[in-house]
N, C-alpha and C positions, 0 to 999 in steps of 0.2 A: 389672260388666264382666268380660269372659272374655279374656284376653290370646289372640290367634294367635300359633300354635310358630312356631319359628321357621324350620320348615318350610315354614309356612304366605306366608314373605315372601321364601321363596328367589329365586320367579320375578321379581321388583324386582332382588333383589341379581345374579343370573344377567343380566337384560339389562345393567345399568348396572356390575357390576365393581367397585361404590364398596367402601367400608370397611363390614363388617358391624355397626357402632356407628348403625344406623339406628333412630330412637324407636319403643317399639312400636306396634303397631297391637291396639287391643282390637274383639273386639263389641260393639254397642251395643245390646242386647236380643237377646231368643230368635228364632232363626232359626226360619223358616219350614219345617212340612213338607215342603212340594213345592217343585220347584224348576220356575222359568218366566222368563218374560223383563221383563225392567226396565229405566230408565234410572238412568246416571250423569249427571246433564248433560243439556242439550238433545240431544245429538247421538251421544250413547257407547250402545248399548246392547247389555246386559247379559243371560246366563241364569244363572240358578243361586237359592239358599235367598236370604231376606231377611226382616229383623226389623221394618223399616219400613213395610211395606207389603205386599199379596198379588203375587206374582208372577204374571204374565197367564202363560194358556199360549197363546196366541195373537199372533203380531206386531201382526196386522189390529184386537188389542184395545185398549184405551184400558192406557199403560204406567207403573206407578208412578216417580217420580223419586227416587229413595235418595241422590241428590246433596243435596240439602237438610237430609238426618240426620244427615249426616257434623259431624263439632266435633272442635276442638282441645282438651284439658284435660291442660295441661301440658307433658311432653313427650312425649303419649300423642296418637295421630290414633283418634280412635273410630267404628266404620264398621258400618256396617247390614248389612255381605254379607262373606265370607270373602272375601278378592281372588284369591287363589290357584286357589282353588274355579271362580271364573268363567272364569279364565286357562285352566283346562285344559279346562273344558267348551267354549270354544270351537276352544281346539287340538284337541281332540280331535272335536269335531263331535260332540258331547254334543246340544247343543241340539235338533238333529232327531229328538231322542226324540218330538216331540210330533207328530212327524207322520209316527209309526210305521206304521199304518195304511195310510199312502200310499204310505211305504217298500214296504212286503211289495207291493202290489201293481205297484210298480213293477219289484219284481224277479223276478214273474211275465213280464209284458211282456217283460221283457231277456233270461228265459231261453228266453221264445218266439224273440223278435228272433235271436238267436245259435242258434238251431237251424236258422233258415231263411236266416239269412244269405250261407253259402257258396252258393244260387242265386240270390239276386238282381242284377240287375246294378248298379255303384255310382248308377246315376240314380236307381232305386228306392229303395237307400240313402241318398241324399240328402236324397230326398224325406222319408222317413218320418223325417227326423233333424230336417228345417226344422220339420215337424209338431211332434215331440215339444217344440222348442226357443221355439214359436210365443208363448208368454207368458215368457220370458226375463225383458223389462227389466221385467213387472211385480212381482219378487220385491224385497222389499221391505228385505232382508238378508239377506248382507254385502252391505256396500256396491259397485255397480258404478264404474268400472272396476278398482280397486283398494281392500282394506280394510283402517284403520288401527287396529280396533279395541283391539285389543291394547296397539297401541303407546300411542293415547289412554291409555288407562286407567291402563299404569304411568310414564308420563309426569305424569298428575295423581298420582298415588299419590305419587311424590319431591316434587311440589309441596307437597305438603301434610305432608307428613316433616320438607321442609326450613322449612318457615312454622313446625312445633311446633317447630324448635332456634333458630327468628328468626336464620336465618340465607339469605343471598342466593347463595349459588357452592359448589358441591364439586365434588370431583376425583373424576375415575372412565376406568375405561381403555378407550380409543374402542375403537371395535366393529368397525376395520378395521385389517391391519396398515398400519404405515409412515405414518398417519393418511389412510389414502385414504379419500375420502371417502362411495363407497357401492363393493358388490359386483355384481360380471356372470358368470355363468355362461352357457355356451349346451349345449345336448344334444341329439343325435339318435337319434330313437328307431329301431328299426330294424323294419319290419311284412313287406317281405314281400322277397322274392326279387330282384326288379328294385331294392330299396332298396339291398336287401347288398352286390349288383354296383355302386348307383353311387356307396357310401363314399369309394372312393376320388377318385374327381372331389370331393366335397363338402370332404376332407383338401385335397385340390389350391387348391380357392377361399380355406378356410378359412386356409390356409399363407403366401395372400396376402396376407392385412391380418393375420399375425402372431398368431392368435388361435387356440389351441388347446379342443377341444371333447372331448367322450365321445359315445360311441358304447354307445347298450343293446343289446344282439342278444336274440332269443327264440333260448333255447336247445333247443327240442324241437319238430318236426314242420311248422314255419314256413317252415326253408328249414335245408339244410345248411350247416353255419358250417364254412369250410373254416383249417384251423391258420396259414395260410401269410396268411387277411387278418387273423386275430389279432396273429399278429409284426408284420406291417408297422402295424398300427394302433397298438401299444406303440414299434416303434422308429421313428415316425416325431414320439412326446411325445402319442399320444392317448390315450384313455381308453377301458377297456371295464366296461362293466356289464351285472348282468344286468337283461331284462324280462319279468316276467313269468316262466309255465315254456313255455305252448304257445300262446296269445295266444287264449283262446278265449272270455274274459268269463267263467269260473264258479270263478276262485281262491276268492272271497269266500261260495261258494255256499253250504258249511256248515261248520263247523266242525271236522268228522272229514277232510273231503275237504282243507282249507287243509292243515291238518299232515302230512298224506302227501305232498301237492305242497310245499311246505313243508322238506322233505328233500331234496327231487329237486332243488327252487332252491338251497338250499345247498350243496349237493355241486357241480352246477354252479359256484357263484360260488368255492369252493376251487381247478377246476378252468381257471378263467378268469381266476386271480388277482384278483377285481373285490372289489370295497370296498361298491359301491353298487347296490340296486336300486330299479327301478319297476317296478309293478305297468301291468298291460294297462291302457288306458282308463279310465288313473285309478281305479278302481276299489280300495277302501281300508277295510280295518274295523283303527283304532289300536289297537285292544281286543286284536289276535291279535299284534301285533307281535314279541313276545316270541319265537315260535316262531322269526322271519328274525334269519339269524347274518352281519348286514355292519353294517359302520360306520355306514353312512348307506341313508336312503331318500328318494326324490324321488316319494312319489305323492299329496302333498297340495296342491291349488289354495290359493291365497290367496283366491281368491272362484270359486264353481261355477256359476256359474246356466247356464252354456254347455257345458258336462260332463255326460255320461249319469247320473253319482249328484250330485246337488245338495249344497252344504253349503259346504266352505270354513274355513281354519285362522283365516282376519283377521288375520293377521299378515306381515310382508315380514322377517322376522326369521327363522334356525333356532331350532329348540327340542328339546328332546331328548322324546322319548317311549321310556322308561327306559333300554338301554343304547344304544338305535339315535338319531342326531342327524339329523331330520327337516331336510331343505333343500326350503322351500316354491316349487312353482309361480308364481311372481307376476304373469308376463304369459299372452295368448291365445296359446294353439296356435295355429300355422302354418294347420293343417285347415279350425279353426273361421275364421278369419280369412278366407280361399280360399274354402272350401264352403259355410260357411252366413252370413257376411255376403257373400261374395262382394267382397273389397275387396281390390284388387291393390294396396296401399301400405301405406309404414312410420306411416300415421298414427296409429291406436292405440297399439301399438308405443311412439311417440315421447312420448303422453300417459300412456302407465302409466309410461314409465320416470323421467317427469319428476315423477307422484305417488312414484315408490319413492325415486328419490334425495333430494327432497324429506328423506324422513325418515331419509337414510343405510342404506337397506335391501339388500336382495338381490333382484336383478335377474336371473330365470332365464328362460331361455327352451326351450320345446321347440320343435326343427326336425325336421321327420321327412324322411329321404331321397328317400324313395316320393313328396312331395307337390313336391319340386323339379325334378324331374327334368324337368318342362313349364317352356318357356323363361320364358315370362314370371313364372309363382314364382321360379324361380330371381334372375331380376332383382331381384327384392325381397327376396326376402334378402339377395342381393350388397350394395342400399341399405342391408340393417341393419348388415353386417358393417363399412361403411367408416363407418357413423352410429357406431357400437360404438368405431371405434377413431380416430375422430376425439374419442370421448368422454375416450377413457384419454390421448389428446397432451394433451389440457386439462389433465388428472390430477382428472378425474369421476367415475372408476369405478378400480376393480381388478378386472382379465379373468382370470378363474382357470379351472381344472378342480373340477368337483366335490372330486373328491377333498381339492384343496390347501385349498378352503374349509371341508371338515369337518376337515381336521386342523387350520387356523387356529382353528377353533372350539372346538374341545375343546383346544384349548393354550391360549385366553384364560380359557377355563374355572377356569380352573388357578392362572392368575396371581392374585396377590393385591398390595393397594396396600399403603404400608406409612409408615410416616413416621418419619425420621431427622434427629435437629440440624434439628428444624423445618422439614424439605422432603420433598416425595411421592416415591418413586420404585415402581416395578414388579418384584416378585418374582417369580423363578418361573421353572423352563424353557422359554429360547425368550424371555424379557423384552425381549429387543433389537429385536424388529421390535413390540413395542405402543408407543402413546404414550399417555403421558396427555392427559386432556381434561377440561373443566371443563362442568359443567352449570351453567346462573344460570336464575334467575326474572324474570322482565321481562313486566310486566301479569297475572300470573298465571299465564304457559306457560314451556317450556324452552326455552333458546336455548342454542346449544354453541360453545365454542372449545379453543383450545389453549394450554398451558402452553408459554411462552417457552420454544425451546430454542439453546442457545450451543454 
């Protein structure tokens, strides 16, 4: 048996916050050459090496079960697959290695698409988008509407931690301040000129159910960003970030051309005072990360099948990819919602938000300007903002700005559990808005509470 570092069990100890005294986790045999996709479980599935079985490279293939390899021996959990390993190949959108092939030729297409775009009219635009979009619901993973991958997986992983110490409850520090029960974000992206001009209207709606948003602007050739809606966007309690450098779809395009763009957005975001960016149309390589100098980034879906690049983090959780702390996507774009199902209501909407809170998640939404500005959008968002804040009178969500969410994020990071004269408390700067919470096992799964407070 090969013990995993303890590197290797961070991503456990980073969602749940418990006490680092967790049993180790060994290999169970020689990992697999190649890495491919597998189950955990009827319903988890996995990419990455595995000792137990060949790894498919195909979803559409028949999928080994590595959940069946898994044994307790002692206070050791012995596992077929590095968990870590898989964790990040999903966060990172690893797995669409295998369909590299399709990749490159897709980004032919897109780089044709974006050369001819500025003359088409948007119906043409539409059209060729419903086309591209036309096999959606038959992708087979992440799961639609929302995907819980991630969470699955280290969820069973504490189950089976806590079964090798035969033990039923531990303490760990909930994932939200104040113990609110899941996170809401909302963002608007900003694309074009008539968007810029009707920020402030969108501030005005928004102001009205008490609910402050960010605002991404393209900083280069989009539209002039004049200094005077900067201030009022800051002293009015909103947000700015940057998107993008000139919204043109070819950030990603190679590698020499991202890092010189690359520059021009960081300098930008110094200039903007902003914390946070997003890339154009979602479009997203984790691999280059490293070059963008902000706190956080917003350009990974939780599930893509409806997004020009396919793929998807499976998680409704942030996760850091190295110094930048990734805040996922989790619901449909406003666009996709409007344009290509073509559905004027908050019903989707209501059924992602009700899978994210479900598991105490982060509930983001992208609202674009440009696509409100038509009365009956407008309406329907109006419906989400007062669904939103009829959410937070219940105390269902905590409504933040980006910003306050990634710096809540990286302070819990931080904290550590500690235990004194036989009782838990929370170390750390900033300790006074976490609470502790209790994880228990009940039929096999995690159920959560909280620790009595007086």
């Amino acid at each position: 048996m090969k013990n995993l570092a303890q590197d290797s069990t961070r991503p456990l100890l980073d969602r749940f916050r418990c006490t680092d005294d967790l049993p180790g986790f060994e290999l169970n045999g020689q990992l697999s050459h190649d890495s491919g996709y597998f189950r955990f479980g009827p319903n988890i599935t996995c990419y990455g090496q595995c000792s137990s079985g060949l790894p498919a490279k195909r979803l559409t293939d028949p999928l080994h079960d590595a959940r069946g390899h898994v044994s307790i021996d002692g206070p050791a959990v012995q596992l077929p697959f590095d968990f870590a390993q898989v964790v990040d190949n999903l966060r990172y959108e690893r797995y669409l290695i295998n369909s590299l092939e399709e990749y490159r030729a897709i980004n032919v297409l897109r780089s044709m698409y974006y050369f001819v775009r500025p003359f088409m009219p948007p119906s043409v635009r539409r059209s060729l988008q419903k086309l591209y979009f036309r096999d959606w619901d038959k992708a087979p993973f992440p799961t639609w509407p929302v995907d819980h991958t991630i969470e699955n997986i280290l969820e069973q992983l504490l189950v089976l931690s806590m079964k090798s110490r035969n033990i039923q409850r531990i303490p760990f520090i909930w994932f939200w301040p104040n113990g609110a029960s899941s996170c809401t974000m909302v963002t608007h992206d900003v694309e074009t000129r008539a968007g810029m001009d009707f920020c402030g209207q969108v501030m005005d709606l928004n102001d009205s159910f008490a609910i402050k948003t960010s605002f991404q602007l393209v900083p280069e050739k989009r539209y002039a960003i004049p200094w005077q809606l900067l201030d009022c966007i800051r002293k009015r309690g909103f947000e700015i970030n940057i998107h993008d450098l000139n919204h043109d779809g070819r950030l990603f395009r190679n590698r020499k051309e991202f890092l010189h763009r690359a520059e021009r957005i960081n300098d930008y975001g110094r200039q903007f005072g902003a914390l946070g960016f997003r890339s154009a149309v979602m479009y997203r390589n984790v691999e280059w990360y490293d070059a963008l100098d902000f706190s956080y980034d917003m350009s990974i879906p939780n599930v893509a099948h409806l997004d020009p690049q396919r793929g998807g983090c499976c998680s409704v959780f942030p996760f850091f990819v190295g110094k930048i702390l990734e805040l996922p996507v989790t619901t449909t774009q406003d666009y996709t919602l409007f344009h290509i199902f073509n559905d004027y209501s908050i019903r989707l909407w209501r059924e992602q938000v009700s899978l994210i809170k479900r598991r105490h998640g982060l509930i983001s939404f992208i609202i674009h300007p440009d696509y409100i500005i038509d009365g009956a959008a407008r309406s329907v968002y109006t419906e989400l903002l007062q669904y939103l804040s009829e959410m937070r009178s219940h105390g269902d969500t905590w409504i933040a700005l980006p910003r306050e969410v990634a710096a809540w994020w990286r302070l819990r990071s931080e904290l550590n559990l500690v235990k004194t004269e036989g009782a838990w408390r929370i170390d750390g700067e900033g300790k006074e808005r976490a609470v502790i919470a209790y994880a228990e096992v009940v039929d096999d799964r995690l159920t959560y509470g909280f620790a009595p407070r007086f």
